[in-house]
Backbone as CSV, one residue per row, in Angstrom:
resi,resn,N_x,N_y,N_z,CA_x,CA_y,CA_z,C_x,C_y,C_z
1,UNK,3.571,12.843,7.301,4.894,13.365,7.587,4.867,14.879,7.453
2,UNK,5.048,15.562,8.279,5.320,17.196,8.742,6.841,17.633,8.211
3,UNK,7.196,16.534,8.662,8.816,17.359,8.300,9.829,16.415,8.058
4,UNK,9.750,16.895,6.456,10.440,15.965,5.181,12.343,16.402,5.257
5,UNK,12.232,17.750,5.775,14.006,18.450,5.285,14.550,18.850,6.666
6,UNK,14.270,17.511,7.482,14.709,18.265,9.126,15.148,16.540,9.568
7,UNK,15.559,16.522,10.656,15.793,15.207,11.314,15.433,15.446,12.871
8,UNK,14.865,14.043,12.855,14.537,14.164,14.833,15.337,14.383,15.737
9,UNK,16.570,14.328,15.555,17.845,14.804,16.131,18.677,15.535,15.845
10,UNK,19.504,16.177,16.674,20.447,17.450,16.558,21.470,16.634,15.984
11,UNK,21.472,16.446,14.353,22.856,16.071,13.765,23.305,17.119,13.491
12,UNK,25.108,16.864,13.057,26.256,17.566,12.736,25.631,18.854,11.327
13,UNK,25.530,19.868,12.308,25.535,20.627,11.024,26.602,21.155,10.058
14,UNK,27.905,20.646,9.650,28.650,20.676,8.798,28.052,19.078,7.976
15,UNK,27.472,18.288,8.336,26.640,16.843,7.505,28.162,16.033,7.562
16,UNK,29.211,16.642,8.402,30.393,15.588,7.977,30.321,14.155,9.027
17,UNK,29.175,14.172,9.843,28.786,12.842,10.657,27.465,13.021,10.954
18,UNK,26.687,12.554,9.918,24.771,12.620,9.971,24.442,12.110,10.851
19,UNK,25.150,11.450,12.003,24.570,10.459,12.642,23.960,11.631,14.007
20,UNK,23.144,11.334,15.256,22.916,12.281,16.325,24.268,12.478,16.997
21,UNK,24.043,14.047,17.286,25.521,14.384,18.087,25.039,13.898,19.291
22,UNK,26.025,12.874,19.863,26.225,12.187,21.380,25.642,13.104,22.799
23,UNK,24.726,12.765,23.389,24.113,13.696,24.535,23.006,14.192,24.015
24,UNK,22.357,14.207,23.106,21.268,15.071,22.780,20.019,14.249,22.443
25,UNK,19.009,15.396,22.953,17.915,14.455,23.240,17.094,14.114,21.750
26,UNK,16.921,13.164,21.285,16.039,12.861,19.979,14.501,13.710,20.305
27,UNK,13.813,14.433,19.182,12.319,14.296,19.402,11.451,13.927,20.098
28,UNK,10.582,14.057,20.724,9.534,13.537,21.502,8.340,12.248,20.669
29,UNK,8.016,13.174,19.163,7.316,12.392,18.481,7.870,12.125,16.893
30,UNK,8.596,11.197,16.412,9.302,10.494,15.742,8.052,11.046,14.608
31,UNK,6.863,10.040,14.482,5.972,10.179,13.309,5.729,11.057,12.356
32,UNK,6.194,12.336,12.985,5.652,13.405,11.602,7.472,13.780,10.912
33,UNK,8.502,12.918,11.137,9.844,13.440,10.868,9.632,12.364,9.817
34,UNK,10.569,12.621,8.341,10.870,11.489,7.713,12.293,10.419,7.989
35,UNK,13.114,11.357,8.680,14.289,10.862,8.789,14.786,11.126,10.582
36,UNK,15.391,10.130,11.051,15.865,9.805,12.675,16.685,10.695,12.725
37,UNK,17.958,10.618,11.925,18.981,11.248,11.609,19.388,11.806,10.369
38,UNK,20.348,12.002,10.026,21.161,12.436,8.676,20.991,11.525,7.545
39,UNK,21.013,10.075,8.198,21.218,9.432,7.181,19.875,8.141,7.115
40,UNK,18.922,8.066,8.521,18.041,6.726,8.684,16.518,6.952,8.668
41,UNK,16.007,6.877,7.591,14.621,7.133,7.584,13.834,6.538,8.810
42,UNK,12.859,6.969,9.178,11.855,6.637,10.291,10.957,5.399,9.582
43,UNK,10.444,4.907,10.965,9.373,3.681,10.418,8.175,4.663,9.330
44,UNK,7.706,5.853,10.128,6.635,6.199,9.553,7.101,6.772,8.273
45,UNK,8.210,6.958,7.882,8.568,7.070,6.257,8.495,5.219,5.714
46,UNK,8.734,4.861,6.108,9.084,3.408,5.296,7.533,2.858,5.484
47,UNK,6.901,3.268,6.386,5.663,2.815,5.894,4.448,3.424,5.179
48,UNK,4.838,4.691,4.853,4.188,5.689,3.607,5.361,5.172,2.315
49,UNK,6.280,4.712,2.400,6.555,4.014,1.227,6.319,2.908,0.221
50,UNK,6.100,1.888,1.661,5.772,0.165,1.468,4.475,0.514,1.498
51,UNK,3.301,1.503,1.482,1.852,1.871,1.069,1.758,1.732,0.341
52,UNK,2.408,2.941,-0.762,2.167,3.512,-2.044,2.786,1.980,-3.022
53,UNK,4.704,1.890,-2.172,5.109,0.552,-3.389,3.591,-0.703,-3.253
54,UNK,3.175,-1.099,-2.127,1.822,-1.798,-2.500,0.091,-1.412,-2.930
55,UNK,-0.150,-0.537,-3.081,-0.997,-0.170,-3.250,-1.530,1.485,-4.687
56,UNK,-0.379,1.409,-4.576,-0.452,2.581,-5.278,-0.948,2.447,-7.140
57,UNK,-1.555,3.124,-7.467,-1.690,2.931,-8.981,-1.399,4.351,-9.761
58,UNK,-0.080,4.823,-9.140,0.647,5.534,-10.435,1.463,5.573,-10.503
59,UNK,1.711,5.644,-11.691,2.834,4.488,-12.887,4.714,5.306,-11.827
60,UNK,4.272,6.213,-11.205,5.266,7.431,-11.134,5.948,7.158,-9.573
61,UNK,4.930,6.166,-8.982,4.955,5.292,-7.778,5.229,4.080,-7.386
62,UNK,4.963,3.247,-8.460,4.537,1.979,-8.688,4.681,1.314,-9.944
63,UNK,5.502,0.825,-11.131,5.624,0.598,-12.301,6.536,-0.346,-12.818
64,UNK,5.815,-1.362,-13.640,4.976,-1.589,-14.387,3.526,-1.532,-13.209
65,UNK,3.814,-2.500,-12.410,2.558,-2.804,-11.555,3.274,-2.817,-9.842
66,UNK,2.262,-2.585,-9.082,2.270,-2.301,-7.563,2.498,-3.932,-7.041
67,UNK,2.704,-3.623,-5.544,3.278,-5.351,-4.980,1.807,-6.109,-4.952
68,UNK,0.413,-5.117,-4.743,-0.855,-5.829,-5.138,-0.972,-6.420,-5.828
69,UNK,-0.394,-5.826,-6.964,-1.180,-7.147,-8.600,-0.121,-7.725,-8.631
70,UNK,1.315,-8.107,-8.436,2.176,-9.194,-8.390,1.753,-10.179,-7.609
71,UNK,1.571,-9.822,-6.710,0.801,-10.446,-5.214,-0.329,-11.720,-5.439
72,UNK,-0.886,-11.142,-6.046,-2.238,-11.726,-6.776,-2.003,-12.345,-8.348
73,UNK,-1.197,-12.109,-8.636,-1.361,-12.899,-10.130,-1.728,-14.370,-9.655
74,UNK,-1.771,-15.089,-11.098,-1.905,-16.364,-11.221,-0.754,-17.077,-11.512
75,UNK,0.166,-17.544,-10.641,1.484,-17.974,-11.147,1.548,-19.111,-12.503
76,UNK,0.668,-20.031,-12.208,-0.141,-20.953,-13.167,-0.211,-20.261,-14.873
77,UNK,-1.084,-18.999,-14.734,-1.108,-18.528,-15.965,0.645,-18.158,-16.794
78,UNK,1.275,-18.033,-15.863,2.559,-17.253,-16.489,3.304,-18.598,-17.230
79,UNK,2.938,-19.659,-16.132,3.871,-20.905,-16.698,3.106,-21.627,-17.847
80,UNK,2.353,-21.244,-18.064,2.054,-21.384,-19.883,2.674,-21.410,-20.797
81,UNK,3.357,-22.301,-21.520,3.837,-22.019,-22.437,5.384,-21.444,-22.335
82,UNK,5.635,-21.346,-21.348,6.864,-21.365,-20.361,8.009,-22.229,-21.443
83,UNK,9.020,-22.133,-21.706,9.788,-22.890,-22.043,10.585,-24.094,-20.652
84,UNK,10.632,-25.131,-21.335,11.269,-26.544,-20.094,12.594,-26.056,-19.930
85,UNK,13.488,-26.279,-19.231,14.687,-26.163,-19.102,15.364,-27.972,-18.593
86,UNK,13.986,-28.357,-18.515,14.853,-30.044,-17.715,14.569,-30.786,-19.334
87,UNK,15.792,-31.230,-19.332,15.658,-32.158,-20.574,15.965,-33.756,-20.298
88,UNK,15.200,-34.958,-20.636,15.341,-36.251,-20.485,16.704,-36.926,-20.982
89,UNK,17.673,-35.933,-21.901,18.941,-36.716,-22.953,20.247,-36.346,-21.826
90,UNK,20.334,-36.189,-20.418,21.312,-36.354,-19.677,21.082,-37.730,-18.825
């Protein structure tokens, strides 16, 4: 991403309607913008996001743990010792 504090389109510069002013042409190349408009992040922001939220290993990114090691646990191990909630006396 090139350009984090700009939008691919000519929105309202008073910000009182972020959305694109009507008639105007969007960007040519979307990918290096983080945001469409005022207010709608681009795919290529949401997918430098859903990277880092899966893959990432710092704590400042990703914390306790990334969607990798949730991903991968052992569901088995967690239900160890698990307390029952179904009881036989109904």
């Amino acid at each position: 991403l090139k350009v984090t504090n700009g939008s691919c389109c000519f929105a309202d510069p008073d910000g009182i309607r972020p959305l694109c002013v009507e008639g105007t042409e969007p960007c040519p190349d979307r990918s290096i913008y983080a945001y469409y408009d005022g207010s709608h992040p681009t795919e290529e922001l949401y997918m430098h996001l859903s990277t880092k939220a899966y893959s990432s290993d710092l704590q400042t990114e990703a914390y306790p743990f990334n969607v990798e090691v949730l991903a991968n646990l052992n569901i088995s191990l967690m239900l160890i010792g698990a307390p029952s909630f179904h009881t036989r006396d109904h």
